[in-house]
DOSE-374898 format. One line per field, with one value per atom (N, C-alpha, C): z, y, x; residue number from 1. Coordinates in nm, 2 decimals. Each point is the difference from the previous one (the first is absolute). Layout:
<sites>
pz <- Z  ...;
py <- Y  ...;
px <- X  ...;
seq <- NUM  ...;
</sites>
This chain:
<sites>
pz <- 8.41  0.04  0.06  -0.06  0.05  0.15  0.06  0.14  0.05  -0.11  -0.04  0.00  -0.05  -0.04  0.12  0.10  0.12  0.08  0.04  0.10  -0.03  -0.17  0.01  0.00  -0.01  0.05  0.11  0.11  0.18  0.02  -0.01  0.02  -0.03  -0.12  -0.03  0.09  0.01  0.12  0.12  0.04  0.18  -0.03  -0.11  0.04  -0.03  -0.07  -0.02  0.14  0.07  0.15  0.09  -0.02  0.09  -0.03  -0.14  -0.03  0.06  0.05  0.01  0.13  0.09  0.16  0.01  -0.08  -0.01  -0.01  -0.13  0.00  0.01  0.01  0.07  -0.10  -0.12  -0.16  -0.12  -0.10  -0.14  -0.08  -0.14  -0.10  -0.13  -0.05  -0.12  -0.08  -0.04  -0.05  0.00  0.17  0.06  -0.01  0.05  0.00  -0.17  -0.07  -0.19  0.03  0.05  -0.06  0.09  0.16  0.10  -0.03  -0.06  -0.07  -0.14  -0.04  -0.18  -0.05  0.07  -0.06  -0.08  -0.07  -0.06  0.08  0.00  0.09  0.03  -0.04  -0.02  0.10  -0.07  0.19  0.13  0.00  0.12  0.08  -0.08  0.04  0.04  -0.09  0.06  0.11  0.01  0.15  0.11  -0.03  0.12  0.01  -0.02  -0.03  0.06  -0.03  0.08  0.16  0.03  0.09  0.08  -0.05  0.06  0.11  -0.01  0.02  0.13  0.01  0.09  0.08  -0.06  0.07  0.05  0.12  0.08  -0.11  -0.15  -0.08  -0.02  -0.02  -0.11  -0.12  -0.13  -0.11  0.00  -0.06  -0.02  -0.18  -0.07  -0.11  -0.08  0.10  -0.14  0.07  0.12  0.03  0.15  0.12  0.15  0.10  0.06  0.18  0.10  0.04  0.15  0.11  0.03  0.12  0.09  0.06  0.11  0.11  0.17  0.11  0.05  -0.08  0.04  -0.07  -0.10  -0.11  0.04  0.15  0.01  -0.04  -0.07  -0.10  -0.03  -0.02  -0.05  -0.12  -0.09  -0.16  -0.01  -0.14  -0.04  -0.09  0.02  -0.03  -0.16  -0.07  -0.19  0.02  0.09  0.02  0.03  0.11  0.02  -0.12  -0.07  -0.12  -0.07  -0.05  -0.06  0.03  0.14  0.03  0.01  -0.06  -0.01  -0.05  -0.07  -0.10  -0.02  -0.06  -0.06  0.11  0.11  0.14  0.05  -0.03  0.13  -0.10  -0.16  -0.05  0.05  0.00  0.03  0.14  0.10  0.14  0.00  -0.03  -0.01  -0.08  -0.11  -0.03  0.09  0.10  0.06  0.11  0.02  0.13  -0.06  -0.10  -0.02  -0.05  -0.02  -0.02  0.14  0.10  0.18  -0.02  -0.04  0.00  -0.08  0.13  -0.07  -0.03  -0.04  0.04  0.12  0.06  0.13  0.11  -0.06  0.09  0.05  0.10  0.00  0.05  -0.09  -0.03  0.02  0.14  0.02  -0.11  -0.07  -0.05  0.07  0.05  0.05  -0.16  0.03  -0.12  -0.03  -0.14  -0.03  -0.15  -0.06  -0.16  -0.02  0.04  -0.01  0.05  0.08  0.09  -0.13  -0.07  -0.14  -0.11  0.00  -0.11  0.02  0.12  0.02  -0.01  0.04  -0.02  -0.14  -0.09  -0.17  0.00  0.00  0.02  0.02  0.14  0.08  -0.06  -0.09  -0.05  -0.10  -0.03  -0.13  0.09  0.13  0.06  0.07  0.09  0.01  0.16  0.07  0.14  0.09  0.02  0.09  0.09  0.10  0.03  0.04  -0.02  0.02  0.09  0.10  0.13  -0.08  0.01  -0.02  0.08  0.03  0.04  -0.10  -0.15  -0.10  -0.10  -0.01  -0.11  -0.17  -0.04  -0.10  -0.05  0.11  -0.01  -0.03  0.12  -0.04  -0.08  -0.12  -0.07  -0.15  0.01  -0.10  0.05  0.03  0.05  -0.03  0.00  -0.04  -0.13  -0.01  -0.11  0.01  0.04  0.00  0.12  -0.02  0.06  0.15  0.05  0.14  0.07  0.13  0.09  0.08  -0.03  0.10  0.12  0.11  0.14  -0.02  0.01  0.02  0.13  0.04  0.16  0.00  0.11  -0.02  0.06  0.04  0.01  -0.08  0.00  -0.07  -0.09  -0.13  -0.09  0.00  -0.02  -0.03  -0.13  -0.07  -0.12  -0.08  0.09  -0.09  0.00  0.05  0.00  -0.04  0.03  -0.03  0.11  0.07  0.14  0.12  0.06  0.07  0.18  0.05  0.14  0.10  0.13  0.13  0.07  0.06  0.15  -0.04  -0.17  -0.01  -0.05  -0.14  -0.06  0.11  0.08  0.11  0.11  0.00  0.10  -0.08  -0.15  -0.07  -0.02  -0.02  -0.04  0.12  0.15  0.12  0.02  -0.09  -0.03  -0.15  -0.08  -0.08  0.00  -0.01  -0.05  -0.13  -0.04  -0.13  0.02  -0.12  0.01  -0.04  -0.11  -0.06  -0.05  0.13  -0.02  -0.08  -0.08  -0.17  0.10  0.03  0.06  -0.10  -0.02  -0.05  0.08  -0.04  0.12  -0.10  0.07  0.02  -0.03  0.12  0.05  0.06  -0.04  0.04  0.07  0.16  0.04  0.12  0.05  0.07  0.15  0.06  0.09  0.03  -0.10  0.03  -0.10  -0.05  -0.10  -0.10  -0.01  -0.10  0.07  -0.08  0.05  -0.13  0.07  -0.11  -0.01  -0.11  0.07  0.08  0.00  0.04  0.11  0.10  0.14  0.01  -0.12  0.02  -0.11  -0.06  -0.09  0.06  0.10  0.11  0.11  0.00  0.10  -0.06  -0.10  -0.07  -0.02  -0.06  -0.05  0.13  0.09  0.15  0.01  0.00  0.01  -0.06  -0.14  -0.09  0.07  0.02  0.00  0.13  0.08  0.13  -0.05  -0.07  -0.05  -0.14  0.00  -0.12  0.07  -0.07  0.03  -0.03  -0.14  -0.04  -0.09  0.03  -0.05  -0.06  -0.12  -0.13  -0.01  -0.01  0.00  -0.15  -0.08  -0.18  0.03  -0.08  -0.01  -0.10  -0.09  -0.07  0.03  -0.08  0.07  0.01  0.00  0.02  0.16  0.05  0.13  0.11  -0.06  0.09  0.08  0.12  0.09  0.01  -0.01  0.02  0.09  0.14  0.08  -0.04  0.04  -0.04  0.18  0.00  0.13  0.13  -0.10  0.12  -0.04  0.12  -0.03  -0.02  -0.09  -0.01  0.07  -0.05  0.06  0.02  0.08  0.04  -0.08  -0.01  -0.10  0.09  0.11  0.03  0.00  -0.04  -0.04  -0.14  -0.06  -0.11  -0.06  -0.09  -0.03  -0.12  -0.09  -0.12  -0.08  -0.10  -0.04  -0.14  -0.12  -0.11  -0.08  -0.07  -0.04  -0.13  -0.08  -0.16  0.00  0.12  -0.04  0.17  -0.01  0.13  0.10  0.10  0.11  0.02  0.04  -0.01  0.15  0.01  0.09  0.16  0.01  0.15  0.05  -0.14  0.08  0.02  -0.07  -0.01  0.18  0.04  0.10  0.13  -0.01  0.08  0.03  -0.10  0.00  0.06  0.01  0.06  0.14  0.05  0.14  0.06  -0.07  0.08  0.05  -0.10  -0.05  0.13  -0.02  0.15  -0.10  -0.07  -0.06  -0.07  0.03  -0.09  -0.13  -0.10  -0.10  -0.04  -0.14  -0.09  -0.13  -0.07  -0.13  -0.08  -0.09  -0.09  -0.17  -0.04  -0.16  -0.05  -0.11  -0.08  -0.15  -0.05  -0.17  -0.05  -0.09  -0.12  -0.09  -0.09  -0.11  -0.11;
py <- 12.89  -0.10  0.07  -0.04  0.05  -0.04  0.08  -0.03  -0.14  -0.03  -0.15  -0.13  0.06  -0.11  0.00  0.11  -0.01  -0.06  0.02  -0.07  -0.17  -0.02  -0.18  -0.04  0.04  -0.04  0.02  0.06  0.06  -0.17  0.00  -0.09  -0.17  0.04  -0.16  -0.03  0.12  -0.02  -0.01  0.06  -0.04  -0.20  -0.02  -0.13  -0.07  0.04  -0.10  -0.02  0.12  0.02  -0.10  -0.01  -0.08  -0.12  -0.06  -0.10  -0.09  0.13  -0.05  -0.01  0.06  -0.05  -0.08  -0.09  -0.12  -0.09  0.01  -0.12  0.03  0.13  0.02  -0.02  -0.02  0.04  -0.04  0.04  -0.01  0.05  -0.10  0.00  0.10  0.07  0.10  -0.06  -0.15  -0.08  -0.04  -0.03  0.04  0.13  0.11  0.14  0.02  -0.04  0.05  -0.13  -0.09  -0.09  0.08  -0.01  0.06  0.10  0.08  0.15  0.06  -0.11  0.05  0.09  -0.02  0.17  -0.05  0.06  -0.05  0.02  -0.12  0.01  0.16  0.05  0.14  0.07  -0.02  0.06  0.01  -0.18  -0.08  0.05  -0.03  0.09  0.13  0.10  0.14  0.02  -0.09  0.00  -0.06  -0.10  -0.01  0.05  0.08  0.14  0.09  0.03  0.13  -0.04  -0.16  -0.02  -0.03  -0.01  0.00  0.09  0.16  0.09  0.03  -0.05  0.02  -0.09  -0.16  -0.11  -0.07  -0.02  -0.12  -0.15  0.05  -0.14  0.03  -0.14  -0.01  -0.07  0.06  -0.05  -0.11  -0.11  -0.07  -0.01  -0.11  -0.01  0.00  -0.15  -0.01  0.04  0.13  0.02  0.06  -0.01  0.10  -0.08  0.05  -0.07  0.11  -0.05  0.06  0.01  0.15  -0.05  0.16  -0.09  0.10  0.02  0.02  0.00  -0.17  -0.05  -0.12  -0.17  0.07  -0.10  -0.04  -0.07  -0.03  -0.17  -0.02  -0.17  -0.03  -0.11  -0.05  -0.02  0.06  -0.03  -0.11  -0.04  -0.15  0.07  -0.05  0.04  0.07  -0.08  0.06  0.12  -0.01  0.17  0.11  -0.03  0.12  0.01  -0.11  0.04  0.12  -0.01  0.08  0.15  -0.01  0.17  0.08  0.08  0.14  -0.09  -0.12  -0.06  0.05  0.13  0.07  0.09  0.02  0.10  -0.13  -0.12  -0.07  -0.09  0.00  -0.02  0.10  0.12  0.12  0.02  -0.05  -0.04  -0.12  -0.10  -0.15  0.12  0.04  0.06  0.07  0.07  0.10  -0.09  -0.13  -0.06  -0.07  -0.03  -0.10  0.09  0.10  0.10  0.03  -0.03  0.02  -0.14  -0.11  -0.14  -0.01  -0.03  0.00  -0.17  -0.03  -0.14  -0.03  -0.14  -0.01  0.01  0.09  -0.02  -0.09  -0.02  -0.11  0.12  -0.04  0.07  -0.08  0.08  -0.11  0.04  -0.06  0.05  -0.10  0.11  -0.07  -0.03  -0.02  -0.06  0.11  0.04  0.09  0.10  0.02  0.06  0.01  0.14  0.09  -0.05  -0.12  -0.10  -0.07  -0.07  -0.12  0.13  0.07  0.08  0.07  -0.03  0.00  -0.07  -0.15  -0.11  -0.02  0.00  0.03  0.06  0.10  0.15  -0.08  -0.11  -0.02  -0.10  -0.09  -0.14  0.02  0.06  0.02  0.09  0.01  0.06  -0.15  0.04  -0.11  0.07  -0.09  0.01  0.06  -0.05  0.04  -0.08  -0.01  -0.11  0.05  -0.09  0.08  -0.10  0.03  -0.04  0.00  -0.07  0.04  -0.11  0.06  -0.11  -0.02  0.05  -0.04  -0.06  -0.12  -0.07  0.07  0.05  0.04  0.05  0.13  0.04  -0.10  -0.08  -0.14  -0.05  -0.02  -0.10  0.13  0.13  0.07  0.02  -0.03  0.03  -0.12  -0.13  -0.12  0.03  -0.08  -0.03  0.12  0.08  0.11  -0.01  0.12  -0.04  0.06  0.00  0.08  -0.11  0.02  -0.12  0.05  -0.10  0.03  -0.10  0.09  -0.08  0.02  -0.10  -0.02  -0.03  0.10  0.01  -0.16  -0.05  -0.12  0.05  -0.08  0.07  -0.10  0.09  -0.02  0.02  0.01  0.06  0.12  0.12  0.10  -0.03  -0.05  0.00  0.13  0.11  0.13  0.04  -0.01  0.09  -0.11  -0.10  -0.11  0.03  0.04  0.01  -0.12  0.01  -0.12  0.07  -0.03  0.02  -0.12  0.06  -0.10  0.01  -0.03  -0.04  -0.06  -0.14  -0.07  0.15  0.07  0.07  0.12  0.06  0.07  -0.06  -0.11  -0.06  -0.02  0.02  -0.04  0.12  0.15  0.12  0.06  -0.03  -0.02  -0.01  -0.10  -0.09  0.14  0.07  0.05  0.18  0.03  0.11  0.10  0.13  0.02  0.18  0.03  0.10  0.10  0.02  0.09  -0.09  0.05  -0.09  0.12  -0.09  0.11  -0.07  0.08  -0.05  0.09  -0.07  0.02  0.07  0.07  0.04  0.02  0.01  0.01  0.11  0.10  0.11  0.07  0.14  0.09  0.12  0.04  0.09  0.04  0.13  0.07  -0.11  0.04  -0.08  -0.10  -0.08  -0.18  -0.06  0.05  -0.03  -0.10  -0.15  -0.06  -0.10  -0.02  -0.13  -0.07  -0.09  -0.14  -0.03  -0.10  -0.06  -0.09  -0.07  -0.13  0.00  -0.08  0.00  -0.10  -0.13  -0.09  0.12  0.04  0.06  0.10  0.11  0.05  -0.03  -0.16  -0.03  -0.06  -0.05  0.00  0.09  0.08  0.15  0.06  0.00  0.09  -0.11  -0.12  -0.13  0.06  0.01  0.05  0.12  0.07  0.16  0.00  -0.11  0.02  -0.03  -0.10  -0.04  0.07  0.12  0.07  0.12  0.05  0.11  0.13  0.00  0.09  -0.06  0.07  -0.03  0.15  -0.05  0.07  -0.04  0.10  -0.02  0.05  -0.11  0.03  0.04  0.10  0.01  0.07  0.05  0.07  0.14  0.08  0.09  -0.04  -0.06  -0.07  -0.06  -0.03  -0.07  0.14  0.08  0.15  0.02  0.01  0.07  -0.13  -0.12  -0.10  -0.11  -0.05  -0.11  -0.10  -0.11  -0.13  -0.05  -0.10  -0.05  -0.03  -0.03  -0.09  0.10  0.01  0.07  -0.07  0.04  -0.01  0.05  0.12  0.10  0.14  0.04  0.17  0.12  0.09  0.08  -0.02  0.00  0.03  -0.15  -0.09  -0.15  0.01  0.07  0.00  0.10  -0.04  0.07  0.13  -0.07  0.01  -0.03  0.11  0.01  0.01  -0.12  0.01  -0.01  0.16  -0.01  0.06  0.05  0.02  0.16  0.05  0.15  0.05  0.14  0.10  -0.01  -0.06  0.01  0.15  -0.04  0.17  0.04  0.12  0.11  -0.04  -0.08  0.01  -0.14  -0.09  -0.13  0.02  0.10  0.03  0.04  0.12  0.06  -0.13  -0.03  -0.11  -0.10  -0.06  -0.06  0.04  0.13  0.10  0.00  -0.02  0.06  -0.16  -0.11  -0.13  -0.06  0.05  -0.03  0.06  0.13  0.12  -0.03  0.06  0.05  -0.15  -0.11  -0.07  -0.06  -0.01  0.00  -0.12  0.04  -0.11  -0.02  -0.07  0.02  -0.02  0.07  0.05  -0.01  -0.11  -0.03  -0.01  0.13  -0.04  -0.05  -0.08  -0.08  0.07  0.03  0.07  0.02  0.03  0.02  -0.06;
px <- 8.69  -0.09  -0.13  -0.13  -0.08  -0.06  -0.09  -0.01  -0.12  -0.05  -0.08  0.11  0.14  0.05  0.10  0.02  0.08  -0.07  -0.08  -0.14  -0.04  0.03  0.04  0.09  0.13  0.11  0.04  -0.12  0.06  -0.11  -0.11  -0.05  0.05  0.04  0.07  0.08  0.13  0.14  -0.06  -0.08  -0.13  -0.05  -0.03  -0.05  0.12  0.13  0.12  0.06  0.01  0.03  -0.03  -0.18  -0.07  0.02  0.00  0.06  0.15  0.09  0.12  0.01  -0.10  -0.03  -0.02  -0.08  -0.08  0.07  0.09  0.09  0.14  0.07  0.14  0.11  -0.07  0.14  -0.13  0.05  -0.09  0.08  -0.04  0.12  -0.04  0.08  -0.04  -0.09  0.02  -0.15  -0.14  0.04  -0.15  -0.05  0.06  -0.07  -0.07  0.11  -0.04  -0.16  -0.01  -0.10  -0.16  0.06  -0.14  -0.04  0.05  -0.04  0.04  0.00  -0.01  0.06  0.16  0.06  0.10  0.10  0.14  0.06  0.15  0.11  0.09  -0.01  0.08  -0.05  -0.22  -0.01  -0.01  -0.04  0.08  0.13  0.08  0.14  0.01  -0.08  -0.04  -0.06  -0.11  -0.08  0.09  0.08  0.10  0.11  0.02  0.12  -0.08  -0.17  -0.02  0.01  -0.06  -0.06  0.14  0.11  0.15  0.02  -0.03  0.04  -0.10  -0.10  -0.13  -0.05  0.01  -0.05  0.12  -0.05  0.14  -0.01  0.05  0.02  0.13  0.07  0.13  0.01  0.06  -0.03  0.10  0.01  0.04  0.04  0.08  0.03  -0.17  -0.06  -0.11  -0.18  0.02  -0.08  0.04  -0.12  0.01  -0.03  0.08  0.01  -0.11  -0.07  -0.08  0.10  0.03  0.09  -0.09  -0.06  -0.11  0.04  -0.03  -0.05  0.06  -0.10  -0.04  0.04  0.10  0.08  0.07  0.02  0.14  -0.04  0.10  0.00  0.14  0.08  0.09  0.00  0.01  0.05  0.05  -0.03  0.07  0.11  0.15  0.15  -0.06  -0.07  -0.08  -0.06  -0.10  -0.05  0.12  0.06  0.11  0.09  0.06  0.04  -0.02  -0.14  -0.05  0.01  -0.01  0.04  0.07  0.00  0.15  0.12  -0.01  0.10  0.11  -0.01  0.13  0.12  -0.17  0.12  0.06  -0.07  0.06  0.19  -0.02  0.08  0.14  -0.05  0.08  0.06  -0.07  0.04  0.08  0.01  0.05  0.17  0.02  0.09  0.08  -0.06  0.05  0.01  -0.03  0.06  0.14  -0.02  0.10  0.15  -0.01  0.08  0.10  -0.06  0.02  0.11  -0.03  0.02  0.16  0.11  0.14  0.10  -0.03  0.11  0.12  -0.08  0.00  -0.09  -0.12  -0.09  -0.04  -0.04  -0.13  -0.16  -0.06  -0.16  -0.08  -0.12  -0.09  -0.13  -0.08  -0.13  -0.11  -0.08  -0.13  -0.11  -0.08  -0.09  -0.12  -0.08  0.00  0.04  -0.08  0.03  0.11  0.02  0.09  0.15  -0.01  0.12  0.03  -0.10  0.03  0.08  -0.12  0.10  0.14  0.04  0.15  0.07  -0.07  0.05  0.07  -0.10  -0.01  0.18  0.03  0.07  0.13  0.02  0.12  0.04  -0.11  0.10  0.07  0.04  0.08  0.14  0.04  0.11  0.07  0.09  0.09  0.03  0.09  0.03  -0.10  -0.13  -0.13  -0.07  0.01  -0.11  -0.14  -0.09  -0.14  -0.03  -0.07  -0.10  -0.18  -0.02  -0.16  -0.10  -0.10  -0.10  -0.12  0.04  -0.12  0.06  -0.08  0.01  0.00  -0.04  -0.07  0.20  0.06  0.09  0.09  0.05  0.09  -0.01  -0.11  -0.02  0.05  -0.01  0.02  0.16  0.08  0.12  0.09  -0.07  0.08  0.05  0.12  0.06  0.12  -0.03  0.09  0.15  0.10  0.11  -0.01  -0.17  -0.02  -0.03  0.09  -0.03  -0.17  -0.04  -0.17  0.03  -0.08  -0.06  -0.09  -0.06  -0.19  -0.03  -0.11  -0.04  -0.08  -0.05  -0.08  -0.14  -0.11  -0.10  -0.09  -0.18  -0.11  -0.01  -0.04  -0.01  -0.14  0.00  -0.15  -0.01  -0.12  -0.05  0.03  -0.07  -0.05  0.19  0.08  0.12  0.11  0.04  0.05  0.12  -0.03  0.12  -0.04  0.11  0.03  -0.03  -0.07  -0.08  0.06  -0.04  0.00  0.13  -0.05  0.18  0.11  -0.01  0.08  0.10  -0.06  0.09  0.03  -0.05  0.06  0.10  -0.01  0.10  0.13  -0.03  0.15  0.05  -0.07  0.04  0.06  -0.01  0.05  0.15  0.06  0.15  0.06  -0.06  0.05  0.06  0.09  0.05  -0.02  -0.07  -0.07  0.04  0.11  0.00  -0.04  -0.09  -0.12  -0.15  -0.10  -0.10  -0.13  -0.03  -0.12  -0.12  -0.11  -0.13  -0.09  -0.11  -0.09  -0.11  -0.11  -0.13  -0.16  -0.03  -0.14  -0.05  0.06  -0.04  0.10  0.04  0.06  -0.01  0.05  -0.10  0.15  -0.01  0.10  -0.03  -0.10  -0.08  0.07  -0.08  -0.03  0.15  0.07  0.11  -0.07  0.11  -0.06  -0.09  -0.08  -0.11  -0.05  -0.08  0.01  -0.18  -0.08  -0.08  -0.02  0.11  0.03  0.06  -0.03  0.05  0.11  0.02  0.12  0.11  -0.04  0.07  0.10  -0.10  0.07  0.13  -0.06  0.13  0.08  0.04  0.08  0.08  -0.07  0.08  0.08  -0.05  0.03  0.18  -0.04  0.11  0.13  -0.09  0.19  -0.01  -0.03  0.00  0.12  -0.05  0.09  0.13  0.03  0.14  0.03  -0.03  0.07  0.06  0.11  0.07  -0.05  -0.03  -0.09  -0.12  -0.11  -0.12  -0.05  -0.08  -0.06  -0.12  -0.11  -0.16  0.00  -0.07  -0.05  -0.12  -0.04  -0.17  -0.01  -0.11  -0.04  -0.11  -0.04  -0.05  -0.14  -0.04  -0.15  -0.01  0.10  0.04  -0.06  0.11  0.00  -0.17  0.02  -0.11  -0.11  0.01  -0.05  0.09  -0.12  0.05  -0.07  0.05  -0.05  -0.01  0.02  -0.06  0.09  0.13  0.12  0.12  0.08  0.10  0.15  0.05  0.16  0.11  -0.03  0.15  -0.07  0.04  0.02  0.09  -0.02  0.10  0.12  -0.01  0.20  0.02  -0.06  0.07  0.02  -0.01  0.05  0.15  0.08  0.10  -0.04  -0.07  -0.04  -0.17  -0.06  -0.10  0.02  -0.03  0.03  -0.17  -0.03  -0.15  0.01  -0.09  -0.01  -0.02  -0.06  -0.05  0.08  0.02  0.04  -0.06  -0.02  -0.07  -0.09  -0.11  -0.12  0.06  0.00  0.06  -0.05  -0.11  -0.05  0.11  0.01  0.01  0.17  0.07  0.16  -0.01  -0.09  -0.04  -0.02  -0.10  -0.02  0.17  0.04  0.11  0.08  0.03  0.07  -0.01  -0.13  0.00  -0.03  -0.02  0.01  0.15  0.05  0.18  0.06  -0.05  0.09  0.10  0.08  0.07  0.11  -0.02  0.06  -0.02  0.11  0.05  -0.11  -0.06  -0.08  0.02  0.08  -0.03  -0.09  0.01  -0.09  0.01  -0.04  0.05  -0.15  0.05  -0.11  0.02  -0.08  0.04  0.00  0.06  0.06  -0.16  -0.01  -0.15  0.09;
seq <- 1  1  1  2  2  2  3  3  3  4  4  4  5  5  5  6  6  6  7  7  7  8  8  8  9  9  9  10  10  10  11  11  11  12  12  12  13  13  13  14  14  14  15  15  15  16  16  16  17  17  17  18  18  18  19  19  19  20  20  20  21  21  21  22  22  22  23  23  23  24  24  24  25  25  25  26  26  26  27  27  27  28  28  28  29  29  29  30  30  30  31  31  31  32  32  32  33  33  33  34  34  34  35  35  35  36  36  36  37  37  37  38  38  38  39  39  39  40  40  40  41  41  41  42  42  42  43  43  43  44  44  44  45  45  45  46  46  46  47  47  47  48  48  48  49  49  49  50  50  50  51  51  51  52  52  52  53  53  53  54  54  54  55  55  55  56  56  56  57  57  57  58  58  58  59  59  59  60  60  60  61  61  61  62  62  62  63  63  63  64  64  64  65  65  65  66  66  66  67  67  67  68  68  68  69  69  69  70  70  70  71  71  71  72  72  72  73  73  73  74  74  74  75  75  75  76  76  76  77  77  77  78  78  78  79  79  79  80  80  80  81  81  81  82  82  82  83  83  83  84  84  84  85  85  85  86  86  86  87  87  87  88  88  88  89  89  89  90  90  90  91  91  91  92  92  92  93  93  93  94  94  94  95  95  95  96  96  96  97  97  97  98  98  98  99  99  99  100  100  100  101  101  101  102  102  102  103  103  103  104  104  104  105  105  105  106  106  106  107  107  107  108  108  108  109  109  109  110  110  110  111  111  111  112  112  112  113  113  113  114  114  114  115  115  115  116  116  116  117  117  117  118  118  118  119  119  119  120  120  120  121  121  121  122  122  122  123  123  123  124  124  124  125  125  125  126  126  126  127  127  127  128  128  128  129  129  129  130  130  130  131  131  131  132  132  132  133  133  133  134  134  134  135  135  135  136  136  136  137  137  137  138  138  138  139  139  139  140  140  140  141  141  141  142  142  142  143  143  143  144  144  144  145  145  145  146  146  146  147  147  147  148  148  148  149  149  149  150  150  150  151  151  151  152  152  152  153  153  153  154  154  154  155  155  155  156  156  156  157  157  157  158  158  158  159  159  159  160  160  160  161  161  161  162  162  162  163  163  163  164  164  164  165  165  165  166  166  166  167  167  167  168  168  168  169  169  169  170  170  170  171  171  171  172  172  172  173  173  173  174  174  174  175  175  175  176  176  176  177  177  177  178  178  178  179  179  179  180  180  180  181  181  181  182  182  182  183  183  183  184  184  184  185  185  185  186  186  186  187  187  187  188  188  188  189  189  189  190  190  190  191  191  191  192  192  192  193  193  193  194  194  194  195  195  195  196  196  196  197  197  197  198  198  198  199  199  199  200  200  200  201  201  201  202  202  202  203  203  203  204  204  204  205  205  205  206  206  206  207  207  207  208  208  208  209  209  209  210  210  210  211  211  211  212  212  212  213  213  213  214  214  214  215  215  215  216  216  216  217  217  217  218  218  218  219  219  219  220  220  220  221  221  221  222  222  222  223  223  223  224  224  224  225  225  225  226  226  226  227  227  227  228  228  228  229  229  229  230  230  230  231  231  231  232  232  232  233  233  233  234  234  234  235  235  235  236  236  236  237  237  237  238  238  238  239  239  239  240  240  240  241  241  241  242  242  242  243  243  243  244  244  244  245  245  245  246  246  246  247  247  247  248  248  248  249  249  249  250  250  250  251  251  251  252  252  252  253  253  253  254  254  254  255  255  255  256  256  256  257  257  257  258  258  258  259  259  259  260  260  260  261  261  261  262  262  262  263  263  263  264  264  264  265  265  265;
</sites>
């Protein structure tokens, strides 16, 4: 590549950048239309800009996730992201998952895509306080509780004091939570502050509890908190934990026991 033609493609990715501050995601079609390029190099330019810019790629284009991005996704955008780690995590929970359980799932990608996973098994019961899940789980031979509560648009989970005053009365022996943000620190956290107390609700009445995330989660807080690492039993993610946060986990823990599952490739 000559150094004419590196300097328009450092420039193009500088104004794709600025672009994605602006509006906080952009689709591989828009980029090929605002700047005149073919899709191949769209894709190249958010592959370089992957590795350097606080973006995440998504299936049909990039997420802005800056400083200052803290937003609630709508349940379709998160879809989109890390798709296949989060198929690979949903496997590696449900693998944990024996007959007889009862399994709480909070609401959440990577929670549905387990859901997916569990209907087709027998003797389970699932707790959940999201619709989206209950409604992919009917028909099947899994008994569901459905928390009660508000409905959240963007997440399709069930919020408020009703559904916490009922998760209060229940018993849940492996609860799958979903996050946001994953950090030695602050553990898991959420955007959502009803989302939060919810989660905190089952978390209290589960025996053991399991944090899903992907490696995109890693070293990012969101606003409200969930759980602490020593409230957790278990960490089920797509890639090895990077060496500071093994480190960190280590010295918040004081020496107690965390599991550690990572999805298979």
């Amino acid at each position: 590549m000559s150094e004419a033609q590196g300097s328009k493609g450092q420039r193009r990715r500088d104004q794709l950048m600025l672009l994605l501050k602006q509006q906080g995601k952009i689709s591989i079609p828009e980029i090929v239309e605002r700047f005149g390029c073919s899709e191949a190099t769209a894709r190249r330019d958010l592959e370089t800009m992957e590795k350097t810019e606080p973006i995440i790629r998504t299936l049909g284009g990039a997420l802005y996730r800056g400083m200052h991005a803290v937003h609630d996704l709508a349940f379709a955008e998160k879809t989109e992201i890390s798709y296949l780690e989060k198929e690979r995590i949903a496997a590696k929970a449900a693998s944990l998952i024996q007959e007889g359980d009862v399994v709480g799932l909070s609401g959440g990608t990577t929670n549905y895509l387990l859901a997916k996973l569990l209907k087709v098994r027998r003797g389970i019961t699932v707790v959940t306080n999201a619709i989206n899940i209950a409604m992919e789980l009917a028909g099947s031979d899994i008994q569901v509780v459905v928390t009660g509560g508000i409905m959240r648009h963007n997440s399709f989970e069930l919020c408020g004091p009703l559904g916490e005053g009922m998760v209060a009365q229940l018993h849940i022996g492996k609860m799958f939570i979903g996050a946001d943000g994953m950090t030695a620190e602050s553990g898991i956290t959420v955007y959502s502050e009803q989302e939060a107390q919810i989660a905190k609700a089952l978390l209290r009445r589960s025996r053991w509890t399991y944090v899903l995330f992907d490696h995109t989660k890693l070293g990012h807080t969101s606003l409200f908190s969930v759980a602490t690492p020593d409230q957790l039993h278990g960490l089920i993610t797509d890639r090895p934990l990077p060496e500071e946060l093994s480190a960190a986990l280590g010295a918040v823990l004081g020496g107690k026991g965390l599991e550690i599952h990572i999805a298979d490739v």
